[in-house]
C-alpha positions as CSV (number, residue, x, y, z in Angstrom):
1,X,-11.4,22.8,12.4
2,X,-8.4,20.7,12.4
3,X,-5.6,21.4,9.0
4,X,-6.0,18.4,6.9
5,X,-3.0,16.3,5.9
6,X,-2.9,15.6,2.1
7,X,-0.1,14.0,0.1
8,X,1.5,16.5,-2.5
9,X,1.0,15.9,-6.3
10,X,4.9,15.3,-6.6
11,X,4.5,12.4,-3.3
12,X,1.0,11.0,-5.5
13,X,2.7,10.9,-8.4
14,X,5.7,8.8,-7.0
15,X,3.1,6.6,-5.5
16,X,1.9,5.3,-8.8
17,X,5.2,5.2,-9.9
18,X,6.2,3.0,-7.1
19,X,3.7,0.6,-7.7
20,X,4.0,0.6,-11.6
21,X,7.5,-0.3,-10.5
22,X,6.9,-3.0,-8.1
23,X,3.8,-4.5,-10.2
24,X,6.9,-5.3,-12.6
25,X,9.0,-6.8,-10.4
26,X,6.7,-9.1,-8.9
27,X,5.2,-9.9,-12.3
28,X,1.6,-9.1,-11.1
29,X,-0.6,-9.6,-13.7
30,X,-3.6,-6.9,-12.7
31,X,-3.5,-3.2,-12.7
32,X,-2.2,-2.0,-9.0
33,X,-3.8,1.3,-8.1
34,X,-4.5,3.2,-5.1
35,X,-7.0,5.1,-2.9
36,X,-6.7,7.6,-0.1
37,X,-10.5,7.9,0.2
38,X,-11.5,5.3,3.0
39,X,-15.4,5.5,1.7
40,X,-14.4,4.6,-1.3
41,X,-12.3,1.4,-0.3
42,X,-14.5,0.1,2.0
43,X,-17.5,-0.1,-0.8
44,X,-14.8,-2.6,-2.4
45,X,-13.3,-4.2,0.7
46,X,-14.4,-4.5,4.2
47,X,-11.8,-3.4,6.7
48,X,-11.0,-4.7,9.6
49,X,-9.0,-2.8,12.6
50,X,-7.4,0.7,12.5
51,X,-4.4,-0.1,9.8
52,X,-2.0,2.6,8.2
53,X,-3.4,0.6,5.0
54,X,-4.7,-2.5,3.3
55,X,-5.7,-3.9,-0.4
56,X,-8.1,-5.8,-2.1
57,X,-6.3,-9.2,-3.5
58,X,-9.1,-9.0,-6.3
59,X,-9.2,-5.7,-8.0
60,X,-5.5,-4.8,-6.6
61,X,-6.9,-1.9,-5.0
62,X,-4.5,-0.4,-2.2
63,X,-6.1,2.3,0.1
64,X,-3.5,4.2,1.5
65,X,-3.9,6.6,5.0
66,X,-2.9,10.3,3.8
67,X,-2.7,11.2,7.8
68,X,-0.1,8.4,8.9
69,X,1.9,8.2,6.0
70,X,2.7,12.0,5.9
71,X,3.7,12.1,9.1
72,X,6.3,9.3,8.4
73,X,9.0,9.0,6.5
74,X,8.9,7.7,2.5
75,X,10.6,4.4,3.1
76,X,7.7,3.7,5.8
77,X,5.5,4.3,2.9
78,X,7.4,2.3,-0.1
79,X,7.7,-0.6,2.6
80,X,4.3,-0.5,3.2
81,X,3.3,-0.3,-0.9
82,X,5.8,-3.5,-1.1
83,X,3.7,-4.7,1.8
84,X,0.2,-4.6,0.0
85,X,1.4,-5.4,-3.6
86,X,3.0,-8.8,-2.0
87,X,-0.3,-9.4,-0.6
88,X,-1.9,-8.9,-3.8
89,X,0.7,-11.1,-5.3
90,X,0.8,-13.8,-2.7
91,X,-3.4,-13.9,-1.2
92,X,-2.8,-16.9,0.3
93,X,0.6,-16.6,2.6
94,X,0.3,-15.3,6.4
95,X,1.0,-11.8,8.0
96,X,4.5,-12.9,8.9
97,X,5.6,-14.6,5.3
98,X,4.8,-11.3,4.1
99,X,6.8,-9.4,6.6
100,X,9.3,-11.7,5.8
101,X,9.2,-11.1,1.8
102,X,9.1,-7.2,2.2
103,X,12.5,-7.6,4.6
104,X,13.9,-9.9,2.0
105,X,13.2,-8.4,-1.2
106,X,13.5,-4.1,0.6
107,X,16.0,-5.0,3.2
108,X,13.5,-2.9,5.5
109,X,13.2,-4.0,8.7
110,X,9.7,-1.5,10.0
């Protein structure tokens, strides 16, 4: 049986930090929180494609993929949070305005 990837408490702990953080910035009004159990996100949310992760505009519910975003580095992952949270922020704008706010507002260019 394959060794599976889990985040540490320190890296789950920095992930709610993160968000707290960026819910302020933004101004979002709603709670951000997160998930790493897929089940459980897609009782909320259906999900389409294979993605690293992906949030529900409503309940501002980000599911987040333990595997991928271990084996990258932390900016990968705080781009990505920034990512979501804009889409949370912002339902309506496209893909690319997003990509385009995260650049903007991170300077990260993944």
């Amino acid at each position: 049986m394959a060794k599976q990837i889990k985040f540490s408490t320190l890296q789950l702990e920095f992930i709610q930090l993160e968000l707290n953080i960026i819910r302020t910035i933004l101004k979002i009004q709603k709670p951000l929180h997160f998930t790493t159990d897929i089940s459980y996100f897609r009782s909320v949310k259906k999900l389409n494609g294979n993605p690293a992760m992906a949030c529900d505009t409503i309940t501002g519910l980000i599911w987040i993929d333990e595997k991928y975003h271990c084996e990258n580095s932390m900016m990968v992952l705080q781009s990505n949070l920034w990512h979501e949270a804009l889409h949370i922020k912002h339902p309506k704008k496209s893909e690319r305005q997003i990509k385009q706010l995260v650049r903007k507002l991170t300077g990260y260019h993944i």
